[in-house]
Biopython code that builds the backbone (N, CA, C, O; Angstrom):
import numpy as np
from Bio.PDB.StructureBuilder import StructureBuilder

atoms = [
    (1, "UNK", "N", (0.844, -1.187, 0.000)),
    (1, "UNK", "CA", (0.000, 0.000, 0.000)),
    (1, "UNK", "C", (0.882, 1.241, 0.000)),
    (1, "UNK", "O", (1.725, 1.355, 0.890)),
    (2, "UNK", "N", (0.759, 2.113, -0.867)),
    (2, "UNK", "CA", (1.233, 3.553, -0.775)),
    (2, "UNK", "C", (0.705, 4.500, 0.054)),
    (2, "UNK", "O", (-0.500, 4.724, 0.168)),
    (3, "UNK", "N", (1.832, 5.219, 0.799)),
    (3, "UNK", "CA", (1.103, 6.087, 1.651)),
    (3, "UNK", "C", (1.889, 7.378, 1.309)),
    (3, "UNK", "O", (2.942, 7.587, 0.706)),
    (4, "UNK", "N", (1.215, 7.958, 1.763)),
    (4, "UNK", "CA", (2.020, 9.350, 1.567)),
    (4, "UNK", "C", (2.599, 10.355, 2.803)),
    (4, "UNK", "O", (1.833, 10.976, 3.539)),
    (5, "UNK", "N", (3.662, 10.398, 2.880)),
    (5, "UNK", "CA", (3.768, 10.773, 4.428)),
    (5, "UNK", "C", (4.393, 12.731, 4.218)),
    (5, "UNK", "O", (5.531, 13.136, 3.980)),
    (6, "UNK", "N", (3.320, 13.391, 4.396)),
    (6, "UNK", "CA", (4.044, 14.891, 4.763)),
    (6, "UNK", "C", (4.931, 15.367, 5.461)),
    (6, "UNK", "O", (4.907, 15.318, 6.691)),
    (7, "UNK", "N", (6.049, 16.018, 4.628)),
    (7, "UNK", "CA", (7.435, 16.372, 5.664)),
    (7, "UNK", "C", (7.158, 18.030, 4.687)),
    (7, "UNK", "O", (6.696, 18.239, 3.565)),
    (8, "UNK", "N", (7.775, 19.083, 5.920)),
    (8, "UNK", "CA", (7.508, 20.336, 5.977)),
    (8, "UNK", "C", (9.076, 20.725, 5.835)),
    (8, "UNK", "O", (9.695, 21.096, 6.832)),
    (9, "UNK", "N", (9.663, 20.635, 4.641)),
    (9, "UNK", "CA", (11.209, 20.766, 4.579)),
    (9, "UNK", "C", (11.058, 22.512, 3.322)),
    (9, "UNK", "O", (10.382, 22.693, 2.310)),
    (10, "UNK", "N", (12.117, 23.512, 4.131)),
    (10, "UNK", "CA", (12.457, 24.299, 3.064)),
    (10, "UNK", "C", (14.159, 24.119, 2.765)),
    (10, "UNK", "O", (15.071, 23.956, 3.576)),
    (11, "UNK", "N", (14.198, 24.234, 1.016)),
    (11, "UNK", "CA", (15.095, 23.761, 0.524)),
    (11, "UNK", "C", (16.323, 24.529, -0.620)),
    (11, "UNK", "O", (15.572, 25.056, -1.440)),
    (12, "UNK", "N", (17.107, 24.701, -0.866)),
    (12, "UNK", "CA", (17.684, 25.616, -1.604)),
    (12, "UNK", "C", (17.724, 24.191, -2.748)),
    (12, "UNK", "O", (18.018, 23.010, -2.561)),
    (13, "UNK", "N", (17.296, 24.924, -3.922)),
    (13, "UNK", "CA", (17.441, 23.958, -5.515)),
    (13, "UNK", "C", (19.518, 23.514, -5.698)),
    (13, "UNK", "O", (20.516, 24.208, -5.889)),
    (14, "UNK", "N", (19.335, 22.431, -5.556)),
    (14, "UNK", "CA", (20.654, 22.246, -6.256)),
    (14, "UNK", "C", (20.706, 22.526, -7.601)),
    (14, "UNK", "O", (21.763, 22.828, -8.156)),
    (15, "UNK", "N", (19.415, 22.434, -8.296)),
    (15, "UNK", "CA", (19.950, 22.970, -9.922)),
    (15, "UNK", "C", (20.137, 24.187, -9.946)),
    (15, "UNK", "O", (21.213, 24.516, -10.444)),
    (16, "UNK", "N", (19.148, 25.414, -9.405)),
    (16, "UNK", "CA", (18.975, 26.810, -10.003)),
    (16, "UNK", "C", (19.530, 27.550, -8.969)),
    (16, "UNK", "O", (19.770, 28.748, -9.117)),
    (17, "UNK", "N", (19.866, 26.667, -7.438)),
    (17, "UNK", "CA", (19.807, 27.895, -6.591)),
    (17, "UNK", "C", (18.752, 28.429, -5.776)),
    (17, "UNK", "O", (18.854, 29.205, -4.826)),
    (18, "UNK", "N", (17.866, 27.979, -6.208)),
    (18, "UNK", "CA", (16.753, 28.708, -6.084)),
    (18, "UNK", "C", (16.724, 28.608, -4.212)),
    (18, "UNK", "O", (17.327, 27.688, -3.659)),
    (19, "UNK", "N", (16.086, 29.486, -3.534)),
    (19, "UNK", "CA", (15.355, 29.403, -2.121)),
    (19, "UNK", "C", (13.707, 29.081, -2.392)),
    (19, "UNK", "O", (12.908, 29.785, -3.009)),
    (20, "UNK", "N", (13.417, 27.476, -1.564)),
    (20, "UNK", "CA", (12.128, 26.942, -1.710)),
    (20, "UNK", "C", (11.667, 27.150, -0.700)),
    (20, "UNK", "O", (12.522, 26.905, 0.151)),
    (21, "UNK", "N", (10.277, 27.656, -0.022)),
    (21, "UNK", "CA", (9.237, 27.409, 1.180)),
    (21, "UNK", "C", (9.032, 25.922, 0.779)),
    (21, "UNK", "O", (8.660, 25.647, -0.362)),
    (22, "UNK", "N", (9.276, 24.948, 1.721)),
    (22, "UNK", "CA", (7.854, 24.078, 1.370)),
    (22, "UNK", "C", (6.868, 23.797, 1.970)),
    (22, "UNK", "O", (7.105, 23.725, 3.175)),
    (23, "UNK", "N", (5.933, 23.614, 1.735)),
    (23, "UNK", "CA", (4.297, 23.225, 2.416)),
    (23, "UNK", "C", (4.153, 22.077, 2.995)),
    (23, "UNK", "O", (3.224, 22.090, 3.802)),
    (24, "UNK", "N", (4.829, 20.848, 2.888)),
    (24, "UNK", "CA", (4.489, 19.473, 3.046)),
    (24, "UNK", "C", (4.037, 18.631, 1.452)),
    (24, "UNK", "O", (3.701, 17.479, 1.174)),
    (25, "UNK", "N", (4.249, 19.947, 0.623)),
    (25, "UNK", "CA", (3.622, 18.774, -0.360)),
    (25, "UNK", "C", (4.892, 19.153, -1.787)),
    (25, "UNK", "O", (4.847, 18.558, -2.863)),
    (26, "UNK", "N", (5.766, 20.066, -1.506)),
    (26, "UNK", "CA", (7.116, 20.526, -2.321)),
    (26, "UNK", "C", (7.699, 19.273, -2.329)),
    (26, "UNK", "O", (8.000, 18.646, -1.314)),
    (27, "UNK", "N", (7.848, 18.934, -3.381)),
    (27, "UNK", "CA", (8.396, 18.178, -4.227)),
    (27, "UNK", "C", (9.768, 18.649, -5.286)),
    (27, "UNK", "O", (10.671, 18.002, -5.817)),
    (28, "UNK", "N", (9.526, 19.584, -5.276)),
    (28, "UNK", "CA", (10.181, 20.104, -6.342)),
    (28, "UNK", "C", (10.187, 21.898, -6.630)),
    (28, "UNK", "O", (9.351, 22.776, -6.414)),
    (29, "UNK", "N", (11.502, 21.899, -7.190)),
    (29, "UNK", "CA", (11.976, 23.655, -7.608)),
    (29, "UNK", "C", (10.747, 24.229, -8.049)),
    (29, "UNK", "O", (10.113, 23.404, -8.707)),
    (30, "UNK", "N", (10.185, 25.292, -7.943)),
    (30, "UNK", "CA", (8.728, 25.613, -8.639)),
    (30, "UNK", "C", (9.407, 26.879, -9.680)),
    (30, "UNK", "O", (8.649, 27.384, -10.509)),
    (31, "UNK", "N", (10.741, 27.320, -9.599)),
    (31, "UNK", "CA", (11.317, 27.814, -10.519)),
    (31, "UNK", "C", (11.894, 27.111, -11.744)),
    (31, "UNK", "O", (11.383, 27.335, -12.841)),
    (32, "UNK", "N", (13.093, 26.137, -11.607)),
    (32, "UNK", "CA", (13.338, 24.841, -12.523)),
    (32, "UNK", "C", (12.554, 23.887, -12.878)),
    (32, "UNK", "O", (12.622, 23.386, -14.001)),
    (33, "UNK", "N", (11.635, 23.475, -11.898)),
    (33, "UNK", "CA", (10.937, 22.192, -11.925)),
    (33, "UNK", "C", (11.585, 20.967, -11.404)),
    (33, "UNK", "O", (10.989, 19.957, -11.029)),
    (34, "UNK", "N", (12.792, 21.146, -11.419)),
    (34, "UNK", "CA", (13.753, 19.991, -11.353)),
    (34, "UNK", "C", (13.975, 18.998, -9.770)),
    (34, "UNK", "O", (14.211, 19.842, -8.906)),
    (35, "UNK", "N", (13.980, 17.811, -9.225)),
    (35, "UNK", "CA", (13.514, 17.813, -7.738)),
    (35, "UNK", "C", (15.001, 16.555, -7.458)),
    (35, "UNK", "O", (15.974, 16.229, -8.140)),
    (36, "UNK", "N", (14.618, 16.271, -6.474)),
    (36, "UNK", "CA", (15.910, 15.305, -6.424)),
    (36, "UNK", "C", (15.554, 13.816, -5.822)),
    (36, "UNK", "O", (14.592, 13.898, -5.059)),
    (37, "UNK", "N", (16.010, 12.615, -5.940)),
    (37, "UNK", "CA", (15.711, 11.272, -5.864)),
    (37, "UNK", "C", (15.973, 11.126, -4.252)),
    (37, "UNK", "O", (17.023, 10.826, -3.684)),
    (38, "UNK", "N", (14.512, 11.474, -3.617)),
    (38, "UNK", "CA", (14.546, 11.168, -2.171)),
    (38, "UNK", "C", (13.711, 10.370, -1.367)),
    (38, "UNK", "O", (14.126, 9.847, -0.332)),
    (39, "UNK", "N", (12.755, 10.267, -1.710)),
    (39, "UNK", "CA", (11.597, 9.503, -1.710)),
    (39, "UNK", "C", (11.708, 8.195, -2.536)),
    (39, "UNK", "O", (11.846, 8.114, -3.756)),
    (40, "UNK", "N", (11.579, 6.709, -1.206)),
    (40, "UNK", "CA", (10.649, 5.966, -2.175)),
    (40, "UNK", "C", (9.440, 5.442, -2.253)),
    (40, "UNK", "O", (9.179, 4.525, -3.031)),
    (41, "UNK", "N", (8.316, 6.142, -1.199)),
    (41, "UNK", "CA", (7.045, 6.430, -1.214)),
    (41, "UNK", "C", (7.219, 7.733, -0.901)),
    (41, "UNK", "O", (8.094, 8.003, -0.078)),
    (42, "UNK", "N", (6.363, 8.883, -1.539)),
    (42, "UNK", "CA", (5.749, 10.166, -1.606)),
    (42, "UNK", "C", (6.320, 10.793, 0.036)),
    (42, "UNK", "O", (5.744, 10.381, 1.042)),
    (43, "UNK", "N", (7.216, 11.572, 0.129)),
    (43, "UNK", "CA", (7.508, 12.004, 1.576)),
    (43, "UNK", "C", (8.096, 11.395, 2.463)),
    (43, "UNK", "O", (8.490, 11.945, 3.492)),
    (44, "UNK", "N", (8.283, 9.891, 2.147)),
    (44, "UNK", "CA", (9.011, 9.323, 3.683)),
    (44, "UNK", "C", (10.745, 9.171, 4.093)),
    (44, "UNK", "O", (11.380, 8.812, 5.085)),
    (45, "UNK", "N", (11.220, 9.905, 2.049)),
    (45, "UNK", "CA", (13.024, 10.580, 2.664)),
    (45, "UNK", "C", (13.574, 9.332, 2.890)),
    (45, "UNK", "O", (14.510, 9.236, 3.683)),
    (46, "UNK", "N", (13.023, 8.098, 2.163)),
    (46, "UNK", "CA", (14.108, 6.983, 2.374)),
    (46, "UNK", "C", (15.133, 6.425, 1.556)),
    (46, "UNK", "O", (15.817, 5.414, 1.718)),
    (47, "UNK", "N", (15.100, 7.583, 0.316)),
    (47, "UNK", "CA", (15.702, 6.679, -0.886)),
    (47, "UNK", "C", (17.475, 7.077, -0.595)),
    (47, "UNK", "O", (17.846, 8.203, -0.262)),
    (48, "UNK", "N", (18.187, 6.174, -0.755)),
    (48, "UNK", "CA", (19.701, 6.570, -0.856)),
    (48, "UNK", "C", (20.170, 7.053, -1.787)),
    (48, "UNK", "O", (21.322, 7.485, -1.745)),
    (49, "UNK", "N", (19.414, 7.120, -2.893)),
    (49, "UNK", "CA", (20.203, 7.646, -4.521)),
    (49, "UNK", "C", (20.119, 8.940, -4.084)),
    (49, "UNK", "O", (21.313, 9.191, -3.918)),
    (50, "UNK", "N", (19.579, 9.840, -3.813)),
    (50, "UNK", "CA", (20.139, 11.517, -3.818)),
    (50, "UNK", "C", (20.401, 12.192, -4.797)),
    (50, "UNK", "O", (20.866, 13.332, -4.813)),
    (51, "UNK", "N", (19.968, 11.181, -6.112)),
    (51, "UNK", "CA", (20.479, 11.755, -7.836)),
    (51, "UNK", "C", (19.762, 13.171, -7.798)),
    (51, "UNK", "O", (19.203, 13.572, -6.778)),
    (52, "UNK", "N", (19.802, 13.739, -8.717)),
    (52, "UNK", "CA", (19.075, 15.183, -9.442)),
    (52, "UNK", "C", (18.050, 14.502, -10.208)),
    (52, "UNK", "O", (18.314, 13.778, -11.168)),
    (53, "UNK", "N", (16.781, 14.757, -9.746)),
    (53, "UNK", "CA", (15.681, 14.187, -11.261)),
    (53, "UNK", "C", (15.638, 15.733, -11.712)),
    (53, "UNK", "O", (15.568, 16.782, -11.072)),
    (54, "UNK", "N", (15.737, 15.326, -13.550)),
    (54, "UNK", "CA", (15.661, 16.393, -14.152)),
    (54, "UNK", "C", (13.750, 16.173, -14.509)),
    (54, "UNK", "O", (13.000, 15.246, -14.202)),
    (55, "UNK", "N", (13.582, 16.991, -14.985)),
    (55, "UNK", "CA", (12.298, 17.580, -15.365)),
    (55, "UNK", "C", (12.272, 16.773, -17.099)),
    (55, "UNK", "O", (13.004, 17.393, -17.871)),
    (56, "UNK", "N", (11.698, 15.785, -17.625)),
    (56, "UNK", "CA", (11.560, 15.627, -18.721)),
    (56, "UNK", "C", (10.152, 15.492, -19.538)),
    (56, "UNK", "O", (9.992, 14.771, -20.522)),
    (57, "UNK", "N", (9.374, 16.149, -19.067)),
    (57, "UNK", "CA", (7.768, 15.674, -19.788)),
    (57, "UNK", "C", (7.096, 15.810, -18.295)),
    (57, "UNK", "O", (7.391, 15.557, -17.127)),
    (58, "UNK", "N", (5.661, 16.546, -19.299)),
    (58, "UNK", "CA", (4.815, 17.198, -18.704)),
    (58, "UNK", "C", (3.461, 16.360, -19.255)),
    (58, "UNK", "O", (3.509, 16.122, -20.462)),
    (59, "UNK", "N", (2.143, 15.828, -18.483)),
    (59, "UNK", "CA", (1.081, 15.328, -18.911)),
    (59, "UNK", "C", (-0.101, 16.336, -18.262)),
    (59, "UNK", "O", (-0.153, 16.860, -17.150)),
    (60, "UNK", "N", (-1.057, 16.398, -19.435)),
    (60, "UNK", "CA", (-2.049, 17.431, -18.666)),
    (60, "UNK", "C", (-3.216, 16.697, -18.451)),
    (60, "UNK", "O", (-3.683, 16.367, -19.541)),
    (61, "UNK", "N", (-3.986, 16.240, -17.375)),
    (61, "UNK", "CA", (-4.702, 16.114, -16.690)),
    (61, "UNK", "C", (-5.791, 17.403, -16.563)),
    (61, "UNK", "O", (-5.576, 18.610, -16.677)),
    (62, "UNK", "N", (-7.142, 16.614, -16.259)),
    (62, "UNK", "CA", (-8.293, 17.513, -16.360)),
    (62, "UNK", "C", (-8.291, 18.934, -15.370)),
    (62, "UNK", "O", (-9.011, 19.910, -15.584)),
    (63, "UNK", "N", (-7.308, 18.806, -14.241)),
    (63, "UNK", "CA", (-7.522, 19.640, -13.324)),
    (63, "UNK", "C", (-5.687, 20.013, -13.051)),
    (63, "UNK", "O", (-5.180, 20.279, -11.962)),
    (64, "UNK", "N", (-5.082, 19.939, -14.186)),
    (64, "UNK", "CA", (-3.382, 20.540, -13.703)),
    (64, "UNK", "C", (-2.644, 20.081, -14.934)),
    (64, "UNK", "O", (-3.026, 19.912, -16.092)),
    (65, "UNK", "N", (-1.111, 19.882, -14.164)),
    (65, "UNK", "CA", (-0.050, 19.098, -15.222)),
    (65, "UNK", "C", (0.195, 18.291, -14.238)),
    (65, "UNK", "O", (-0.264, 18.571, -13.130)),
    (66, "UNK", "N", (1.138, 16.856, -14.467)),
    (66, "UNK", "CA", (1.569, 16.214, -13.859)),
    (66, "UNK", "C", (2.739, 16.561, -14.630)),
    (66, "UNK", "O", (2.669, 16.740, -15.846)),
    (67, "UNK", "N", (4.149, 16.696, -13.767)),
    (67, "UNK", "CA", (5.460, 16.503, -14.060)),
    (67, "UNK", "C", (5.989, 15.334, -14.405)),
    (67, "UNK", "O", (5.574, 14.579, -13.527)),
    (68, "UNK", "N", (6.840, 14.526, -15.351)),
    (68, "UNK", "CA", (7.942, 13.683, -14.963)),
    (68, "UNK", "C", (9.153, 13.867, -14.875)),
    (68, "UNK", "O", (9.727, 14.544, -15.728)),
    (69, "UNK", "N", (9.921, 13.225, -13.670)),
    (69, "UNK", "CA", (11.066, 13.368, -13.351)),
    (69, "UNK", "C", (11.768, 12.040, -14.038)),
    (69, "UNK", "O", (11.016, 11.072, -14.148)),
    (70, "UNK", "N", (13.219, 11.870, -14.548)),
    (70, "UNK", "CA", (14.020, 10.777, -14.046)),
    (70, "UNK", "C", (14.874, 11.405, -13.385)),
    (70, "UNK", "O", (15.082, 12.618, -13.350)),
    (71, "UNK", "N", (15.461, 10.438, -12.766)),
    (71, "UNK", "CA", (16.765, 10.343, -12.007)),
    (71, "UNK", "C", (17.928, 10.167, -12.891)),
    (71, "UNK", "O", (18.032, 9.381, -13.832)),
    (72, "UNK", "N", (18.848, 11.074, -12.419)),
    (72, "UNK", "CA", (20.077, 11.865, -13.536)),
    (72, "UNK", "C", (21.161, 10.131, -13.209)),
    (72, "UNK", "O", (21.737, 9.594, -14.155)),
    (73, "UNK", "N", (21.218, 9.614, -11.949)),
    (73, "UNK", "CA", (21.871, 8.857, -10.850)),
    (73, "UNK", "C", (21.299, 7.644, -10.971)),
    (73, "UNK", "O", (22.209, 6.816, -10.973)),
    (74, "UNK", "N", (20.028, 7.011, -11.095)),
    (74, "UNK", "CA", (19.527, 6.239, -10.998)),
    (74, "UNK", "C", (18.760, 5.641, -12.227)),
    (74, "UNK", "O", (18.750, 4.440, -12.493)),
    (75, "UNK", "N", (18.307, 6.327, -12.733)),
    (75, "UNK", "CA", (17.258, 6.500, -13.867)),
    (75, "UNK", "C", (15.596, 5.926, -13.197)),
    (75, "UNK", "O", (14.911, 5.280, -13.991)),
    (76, "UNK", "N", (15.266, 6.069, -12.392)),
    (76, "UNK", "CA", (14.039, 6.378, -11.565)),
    (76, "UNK", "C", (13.179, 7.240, -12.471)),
    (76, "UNK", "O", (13.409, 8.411, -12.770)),
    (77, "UNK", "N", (12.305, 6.601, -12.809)),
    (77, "UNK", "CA", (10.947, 8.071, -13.115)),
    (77, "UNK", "C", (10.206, 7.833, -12.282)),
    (77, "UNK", "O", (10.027, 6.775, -11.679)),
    (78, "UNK", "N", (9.552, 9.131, -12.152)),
    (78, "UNK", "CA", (8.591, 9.478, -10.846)),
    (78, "UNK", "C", (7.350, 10.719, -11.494)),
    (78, "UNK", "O", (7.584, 11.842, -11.940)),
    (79, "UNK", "N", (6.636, 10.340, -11.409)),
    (79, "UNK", "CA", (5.254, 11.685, -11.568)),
    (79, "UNK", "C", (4.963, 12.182, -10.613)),
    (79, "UNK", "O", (4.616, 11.522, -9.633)),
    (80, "UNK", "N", (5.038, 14.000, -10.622)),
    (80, "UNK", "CA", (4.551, 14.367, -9.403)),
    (80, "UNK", "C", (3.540, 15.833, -9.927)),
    (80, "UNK", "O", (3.888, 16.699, -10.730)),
    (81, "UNK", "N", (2.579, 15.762, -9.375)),
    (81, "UNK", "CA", (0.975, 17.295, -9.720)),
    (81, "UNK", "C", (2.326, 18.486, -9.671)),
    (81, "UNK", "O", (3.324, 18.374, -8.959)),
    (82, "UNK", "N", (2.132, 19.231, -10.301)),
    (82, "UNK", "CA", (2.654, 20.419, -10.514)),
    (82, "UNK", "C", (1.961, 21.299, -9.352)),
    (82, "UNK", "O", (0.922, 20.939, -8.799)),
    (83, "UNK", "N", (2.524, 22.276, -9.099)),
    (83, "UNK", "CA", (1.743, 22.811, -7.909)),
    (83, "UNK", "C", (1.431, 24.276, -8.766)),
    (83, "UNK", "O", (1.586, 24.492, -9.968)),
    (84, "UNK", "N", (1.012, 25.049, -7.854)),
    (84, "UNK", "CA", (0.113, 26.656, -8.628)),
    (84, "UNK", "C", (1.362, 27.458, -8.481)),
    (84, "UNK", "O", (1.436, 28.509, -9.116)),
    (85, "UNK", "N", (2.219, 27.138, -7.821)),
    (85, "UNK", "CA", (3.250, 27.857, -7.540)),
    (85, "UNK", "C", (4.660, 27.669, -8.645)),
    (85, "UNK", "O", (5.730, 28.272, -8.555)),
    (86, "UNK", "N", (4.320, 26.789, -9.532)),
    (86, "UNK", "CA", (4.963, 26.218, -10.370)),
    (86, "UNK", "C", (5.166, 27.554, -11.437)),
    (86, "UNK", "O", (4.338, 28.426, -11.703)),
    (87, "UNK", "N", (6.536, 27.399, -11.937)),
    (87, "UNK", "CA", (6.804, 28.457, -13.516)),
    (87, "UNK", "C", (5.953, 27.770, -14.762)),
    (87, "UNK", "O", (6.097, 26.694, -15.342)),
    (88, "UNK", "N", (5.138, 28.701, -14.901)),
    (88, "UNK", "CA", (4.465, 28.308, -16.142)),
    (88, "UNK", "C", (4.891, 28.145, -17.383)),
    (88, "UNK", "O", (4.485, 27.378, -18.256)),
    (89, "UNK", "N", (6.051, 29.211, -17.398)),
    (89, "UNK", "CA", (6.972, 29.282, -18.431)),
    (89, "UNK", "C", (7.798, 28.214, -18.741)),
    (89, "UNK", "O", (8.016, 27.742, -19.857)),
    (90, "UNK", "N", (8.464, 27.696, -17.123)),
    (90, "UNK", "CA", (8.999, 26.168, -17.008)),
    (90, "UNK", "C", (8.440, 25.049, -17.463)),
    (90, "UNK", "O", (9.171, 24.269, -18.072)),
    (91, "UNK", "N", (7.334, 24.789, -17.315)),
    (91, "UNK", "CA", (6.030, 23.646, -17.933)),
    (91, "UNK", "C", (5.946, 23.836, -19.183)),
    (91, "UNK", "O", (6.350, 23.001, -19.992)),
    (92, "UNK", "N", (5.427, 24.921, -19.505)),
    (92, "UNK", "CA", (5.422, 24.997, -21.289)),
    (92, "UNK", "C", (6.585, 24.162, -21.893)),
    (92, "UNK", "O", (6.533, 23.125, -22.554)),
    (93, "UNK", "N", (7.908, 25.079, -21.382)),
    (93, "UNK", "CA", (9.260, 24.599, -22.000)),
    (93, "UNK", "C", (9.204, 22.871, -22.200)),
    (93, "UNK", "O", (9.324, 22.159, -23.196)),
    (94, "UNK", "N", (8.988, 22.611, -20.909)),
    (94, "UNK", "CA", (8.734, 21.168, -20.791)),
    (94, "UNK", "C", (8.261, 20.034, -21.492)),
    (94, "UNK", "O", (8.744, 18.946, -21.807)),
    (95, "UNK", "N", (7.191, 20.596, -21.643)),
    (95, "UNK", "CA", (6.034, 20.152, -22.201)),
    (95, "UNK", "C", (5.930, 19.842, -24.211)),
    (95, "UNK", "O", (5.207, 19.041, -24.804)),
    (96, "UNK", "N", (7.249, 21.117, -24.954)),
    (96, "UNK", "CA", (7.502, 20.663, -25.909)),
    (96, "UNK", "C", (8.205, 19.645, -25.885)),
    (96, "UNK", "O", (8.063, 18.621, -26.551)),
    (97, "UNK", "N", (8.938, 19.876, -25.165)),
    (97, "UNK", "CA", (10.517, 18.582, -25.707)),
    (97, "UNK", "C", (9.936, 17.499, -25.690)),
    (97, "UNK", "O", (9.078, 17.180, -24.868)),
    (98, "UNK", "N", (10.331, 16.847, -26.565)),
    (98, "UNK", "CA", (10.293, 15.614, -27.245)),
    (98, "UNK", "C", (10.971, 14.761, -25.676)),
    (98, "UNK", "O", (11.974, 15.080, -25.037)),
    (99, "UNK", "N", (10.187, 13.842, -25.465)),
    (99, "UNK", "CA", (10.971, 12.401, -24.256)),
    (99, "UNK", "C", (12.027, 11.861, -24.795)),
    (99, "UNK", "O", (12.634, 10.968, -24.204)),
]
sb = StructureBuilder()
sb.init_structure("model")
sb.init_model(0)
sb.init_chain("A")
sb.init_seg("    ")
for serial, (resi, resn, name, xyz) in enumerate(atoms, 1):
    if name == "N":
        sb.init_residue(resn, " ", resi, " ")
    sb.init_atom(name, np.array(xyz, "f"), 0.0, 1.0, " ", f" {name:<3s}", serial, name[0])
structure = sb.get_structure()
């Protein structure tokens, strides 16, 4: 069974730099998009790879985008809801490139 466990972590982006708030539900750079291989259920911070998932493909769903990540380290893909706080500009970009 999958569970999802909320952790309230703020984070500086290893790709962009960026300074993240997170909510419990940050997953990921909302500037890059880009998140890192930490999880291996949704929040519970158990995975040892620590790779960089880059941002490669975007799916749109009736009510958002869903992101995909792989793992730069692992090659892990992972889907995660885009949040409102997300670069729109980032998603678009996304969203052309070819997988």
């Amino acid at each position: 069974m999958k569970r999802f466990s909320r952790t309230i972590e703020n984070f500086t982006c290893a790709h962009c730099g960026a300074s993240v708030k997170g909510d419990g539900y940050t997953n990921h750079c909302p500037r890059c998009l880009w998140s890192r291989d930490v999880d291996i259920t949704p929040g519970d911070r158990a995975s040892r790879c620590g790779g960089m998932m880059r941002p490669i493909g975007v799916e749109t769903t009736s009510d958002g985008f869903i992101i995909i990540h792989k793992c730069e380290k692992c090659g892990k893909i992972a889907r995660c809801r885009a949040s409102e706080n997300d670069d729109t500009g980032a998603i678009i970009k996304i969203s052309v490139q070819p997988l």
